[in-house]
N, C-alpha and C positions, 0 to 999 in steps of 0.2 A: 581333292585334286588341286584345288585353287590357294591353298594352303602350299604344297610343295611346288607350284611357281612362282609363288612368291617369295619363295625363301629362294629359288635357285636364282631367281633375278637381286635380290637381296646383293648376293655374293659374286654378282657379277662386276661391279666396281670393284676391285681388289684384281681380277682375272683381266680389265684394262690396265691394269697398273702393271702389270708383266708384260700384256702386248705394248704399250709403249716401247718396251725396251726392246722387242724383237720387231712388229713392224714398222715398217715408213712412219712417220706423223700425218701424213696425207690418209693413209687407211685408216691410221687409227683415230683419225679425228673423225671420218664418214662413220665409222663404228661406233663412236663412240657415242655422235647425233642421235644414230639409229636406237640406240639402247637409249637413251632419253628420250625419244620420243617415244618409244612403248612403252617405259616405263608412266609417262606423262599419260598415257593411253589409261593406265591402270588405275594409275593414283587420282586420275578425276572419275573416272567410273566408281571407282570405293568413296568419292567422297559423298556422288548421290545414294549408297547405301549408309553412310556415317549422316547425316541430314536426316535418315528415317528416326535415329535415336539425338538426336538434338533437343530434344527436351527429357527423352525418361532415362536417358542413362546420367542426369545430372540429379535426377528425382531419387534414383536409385543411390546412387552416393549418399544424399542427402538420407533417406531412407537409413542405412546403414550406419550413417550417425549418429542418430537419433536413437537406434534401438542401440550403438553402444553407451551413449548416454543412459536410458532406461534401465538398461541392466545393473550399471551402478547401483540402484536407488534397490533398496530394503524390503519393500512395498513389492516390486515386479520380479523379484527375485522369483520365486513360487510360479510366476505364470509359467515360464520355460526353463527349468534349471540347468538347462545345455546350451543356451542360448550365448553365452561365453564362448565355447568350443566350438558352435557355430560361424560365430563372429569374427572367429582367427582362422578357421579357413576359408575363411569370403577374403581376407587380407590381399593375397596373390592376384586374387581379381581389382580390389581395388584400389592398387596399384595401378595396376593394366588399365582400367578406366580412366583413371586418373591423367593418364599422359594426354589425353584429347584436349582440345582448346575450339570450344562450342563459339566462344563469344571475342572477338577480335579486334579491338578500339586502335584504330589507328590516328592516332591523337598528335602525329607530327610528322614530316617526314623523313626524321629518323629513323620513326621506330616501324613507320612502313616500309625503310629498306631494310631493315633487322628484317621483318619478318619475309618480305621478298627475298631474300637470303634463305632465311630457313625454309621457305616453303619450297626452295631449289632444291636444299639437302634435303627435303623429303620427299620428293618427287625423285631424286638419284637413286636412294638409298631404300623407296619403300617403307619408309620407318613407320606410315600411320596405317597402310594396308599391315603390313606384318604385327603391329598391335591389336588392331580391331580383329583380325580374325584368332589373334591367338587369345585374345578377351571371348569371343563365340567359343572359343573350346572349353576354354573356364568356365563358362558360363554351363555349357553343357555338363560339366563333370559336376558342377558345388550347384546344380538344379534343387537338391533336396534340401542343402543348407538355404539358399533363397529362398523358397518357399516358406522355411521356417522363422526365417526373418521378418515376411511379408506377414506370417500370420501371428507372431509375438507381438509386431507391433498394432496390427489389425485387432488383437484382441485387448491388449489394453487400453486402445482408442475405444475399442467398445464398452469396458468397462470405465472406464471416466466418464461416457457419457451415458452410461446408465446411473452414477453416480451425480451425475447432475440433474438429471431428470427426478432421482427421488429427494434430492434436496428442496424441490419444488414442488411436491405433490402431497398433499392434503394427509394423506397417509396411504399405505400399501403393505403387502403380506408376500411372504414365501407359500408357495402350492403344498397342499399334501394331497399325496397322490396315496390314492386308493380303488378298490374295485366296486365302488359303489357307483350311485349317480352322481351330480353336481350339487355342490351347496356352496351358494355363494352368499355374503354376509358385508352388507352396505356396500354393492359392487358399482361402478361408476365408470364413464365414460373420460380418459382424461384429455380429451380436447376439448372437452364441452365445457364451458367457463361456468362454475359453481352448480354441476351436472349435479340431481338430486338423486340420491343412491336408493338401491332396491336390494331388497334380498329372495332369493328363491333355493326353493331344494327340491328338487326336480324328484325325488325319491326313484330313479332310475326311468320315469318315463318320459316322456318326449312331450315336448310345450307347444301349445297351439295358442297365438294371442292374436284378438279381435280387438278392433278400436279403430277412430276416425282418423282423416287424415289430423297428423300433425302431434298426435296424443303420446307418441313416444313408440311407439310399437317399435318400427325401424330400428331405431336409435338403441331400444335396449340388445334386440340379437346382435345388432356389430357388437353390443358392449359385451355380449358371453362372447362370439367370437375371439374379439382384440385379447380377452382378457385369458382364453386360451391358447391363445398363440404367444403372448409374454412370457405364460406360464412355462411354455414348454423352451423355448427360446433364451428369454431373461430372468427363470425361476424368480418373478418377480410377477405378484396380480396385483391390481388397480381396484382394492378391497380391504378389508378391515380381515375377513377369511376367505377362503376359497380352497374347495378342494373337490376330486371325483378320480377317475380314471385319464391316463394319458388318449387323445384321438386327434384322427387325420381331420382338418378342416377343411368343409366342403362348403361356398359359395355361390347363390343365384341373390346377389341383389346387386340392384342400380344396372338392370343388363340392358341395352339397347339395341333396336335395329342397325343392322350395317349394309347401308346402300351399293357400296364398291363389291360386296361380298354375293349380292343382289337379296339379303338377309331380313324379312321382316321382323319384329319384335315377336311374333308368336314364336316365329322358327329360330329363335334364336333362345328362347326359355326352351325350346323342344331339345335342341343341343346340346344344352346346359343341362338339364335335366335328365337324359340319356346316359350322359357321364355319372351321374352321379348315382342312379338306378344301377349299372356298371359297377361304382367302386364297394356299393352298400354290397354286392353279394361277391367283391374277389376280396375285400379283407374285414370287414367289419368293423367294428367300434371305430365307429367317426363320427363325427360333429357335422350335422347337413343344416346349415342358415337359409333360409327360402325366404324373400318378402314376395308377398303377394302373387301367390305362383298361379300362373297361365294368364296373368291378368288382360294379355293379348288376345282371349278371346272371348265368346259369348257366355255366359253365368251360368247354363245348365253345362253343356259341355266344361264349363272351368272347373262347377263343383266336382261332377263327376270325374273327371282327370286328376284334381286335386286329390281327391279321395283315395283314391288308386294309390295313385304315386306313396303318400305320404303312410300309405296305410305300410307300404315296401318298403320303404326309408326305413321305420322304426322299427324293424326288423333286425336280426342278427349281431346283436346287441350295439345296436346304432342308437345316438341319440339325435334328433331331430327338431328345430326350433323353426317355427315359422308364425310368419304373419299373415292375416288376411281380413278384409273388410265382408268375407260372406258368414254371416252365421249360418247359415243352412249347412256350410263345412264342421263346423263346428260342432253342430248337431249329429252329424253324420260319426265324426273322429270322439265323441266323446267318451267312448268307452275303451278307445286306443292313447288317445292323448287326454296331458293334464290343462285343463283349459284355464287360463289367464287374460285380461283385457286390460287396458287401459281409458281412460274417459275421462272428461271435460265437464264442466259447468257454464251455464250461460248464467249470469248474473248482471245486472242492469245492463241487460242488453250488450253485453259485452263477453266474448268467448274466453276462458280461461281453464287452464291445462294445470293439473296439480304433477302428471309427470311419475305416479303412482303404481308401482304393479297393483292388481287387485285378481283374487281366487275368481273362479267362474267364467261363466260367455260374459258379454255384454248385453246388457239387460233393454237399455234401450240408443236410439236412434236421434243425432241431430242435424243429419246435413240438409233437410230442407228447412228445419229451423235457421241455418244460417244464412241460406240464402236469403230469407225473410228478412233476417239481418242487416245483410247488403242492400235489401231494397229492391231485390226483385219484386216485379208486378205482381198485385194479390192475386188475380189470376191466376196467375202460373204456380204461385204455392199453396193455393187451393185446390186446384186441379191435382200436382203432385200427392197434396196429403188424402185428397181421395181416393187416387189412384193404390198406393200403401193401405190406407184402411181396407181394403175391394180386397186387395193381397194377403193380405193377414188372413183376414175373415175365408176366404177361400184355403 
């Protein structure tokens, strides 16, 4: 609608240009006001809609050059082989773009009556309403050509910069995908500055790893994680090999209470956890990362919940990686999951992490040796180590 008043106002100068000759000059000057001044009405109203595109429709030209540049070159030929034919029907539009003037240096006062001038003939004449909206119609019609634009150059930006990323990485592999379990071969974490690699092959069951804080547990599930998600993404893994079956990735670590939400840390693994109990039985073969699940509450109810849970996760040919400081979990899940630990050495009194997967539970216990470390009172790490020997033995 707003389209055909502005074309009929458009053509309204030419239709004074007749009424001069038939009425008074007195009418047709009051006529003539009045059509300027709606016109004036219109062309500032379109300019607070031309201000909304004051930066992305200059982004957008630019954009367009860029992937015609691209296309030239040998190399991106292959990414979109229509990307030509796209580019020459975007042309009409970037024309039409083209005629706007975002940025206006009025650098004398000449050339601020130059353009006071032309900002008259375009306020008579509607010339920037009747372009921007006929650029809206173009834009509507050549929608799928833009898109194809936005995503040729989107993806060769993403390919250079996966090409720079492996310029820089230690070494990395292509995925083979297959329907077995995971086998990963010196797989590595690539944020982690000279991260020490592990290999594992899960032989199709689900990994449970026990270990203190700080010993890598964490650190190695994001590394099957991230290293799944490149796979599937950047047919690129963060490994010497890697390979298993394609799967959905499923998330519970680093989760926090949310106060605003009125959300404790328990209730917020209960959520999270929910979901994921949910997607193990609507589609199956996923990937469930757990650090330290239910750690939000008391250690019988954690094992027991834990056990549950995890016992349903590995289920429907799901696979399932988690950590946890209970061996009693571990005891429980052993004949469901393949049990894995990581562990430390104290040596002259000093704690040290070799960063190691190792086969099995964890054999033995040092967090009250460490506080001994720090210097807590013998008391207190007497009493502790009593307390555990009384546990054990019971």
């Amino acid at each position: 609608m707003m389209t055909q008043v502005f074309k009929m106002l458009q053509f309204i100068p030419l239709l004074f240009t007749t009424l001069f000759i038939i009425f008074p000059k007195t009418v047709w000057f009051l006529l003539i006001v009045a059509f300027f001044i709606t016109n004036m009405v219109f062309h500032y109203r379109n300019k607070q809609i031309q201000f909304v595109y004051l930066y992305s429709i200059p982004q957008f030209l630019k954009l367009v050059s860029i992937a015609g540049l691209l296309s030239g070159e040998a190399p991106f030929m292959k990414v979109h082989p229509t990307i030509k034919n796209r580019l020459q029907s975007l042309q009409p539009l970037v024309r039409s773009l083209s005629r706007f003037k975002f940025d206006v240096k009025l650098e004398n006062d000449a050339v601020a009556l130059v353009w006071g001038v032309m900002e008259l003939v375009r306020i008579f004449f509607l010339s920037e309403s009747n372009v921007l909206y006929r650029s809206f119609r173009l834009m509507g019609a050549k929608r799928t050509d833009i898109e194809a634009v936005f995503a040729y150059v989107g993806h060769i930006d993403m390919l250079l910069s996966v090409a720079h990323l492996q310029e820089n990485l230690p070494y990395y592999c292509k995925p083979q995908w297959t329907d077995t379990g995971l086998q990963m071969t010196d797989v590595y974490h690539p944020l982690i500055e000279q991260c020490v690699s592990n290999t594992l092959d899960t032989a199709g069951k689900s990994i449970l790893l026990t270990g203190s804080n700080m010993s890598g547990k964490t650190t190695f599930i994001r590394t099957v994680a991230l290293n799944m998600l490149s796979a599937q993404t950047l047919d690129m893994c963060f490994a010497r090999s890697f390979s298993g079956q394609r799967m959905r990735i499923h998330s519970a670590i680093n989760l926090h209470d949310n106060l605003s939400e009125s959300q404790s840390f328990y209730m917020k693994e209960v959520f999270t956890v929910k979901k994921m109990l949910e997607e193990s039985e609507r589609h199956g073969k996923s990937l469930f990362v757990l650090d330290e699940i239910f750690k939000g509450t008391n250690t019988i109810e954690r094992v027991a919940a834990g056990k549950a849970v995890l016992s349903t996760l590995s289920r429907n040919g799901n696979t399932v990686f988690a950590s946890t400081h209970d061996i009693e979990l571990a005891d429980l899940l052993a004949q469901e999951y393949e049990l894995y630990h990581f562990c430390e050495q104290i040596e002259q009194n000093c704690l040290c992490f070799d960063y190691l997967l190792k086969h099995g539970n964890l054999k033995h216990r040092n967090a009250i040796r460490l506080l001994e470390l720090e210097g807590f009172p013998k008391s207190v790490v007497d009493e502790a180590n009593k307390i555990v020997e009384n546990y054990t033995n019971f």
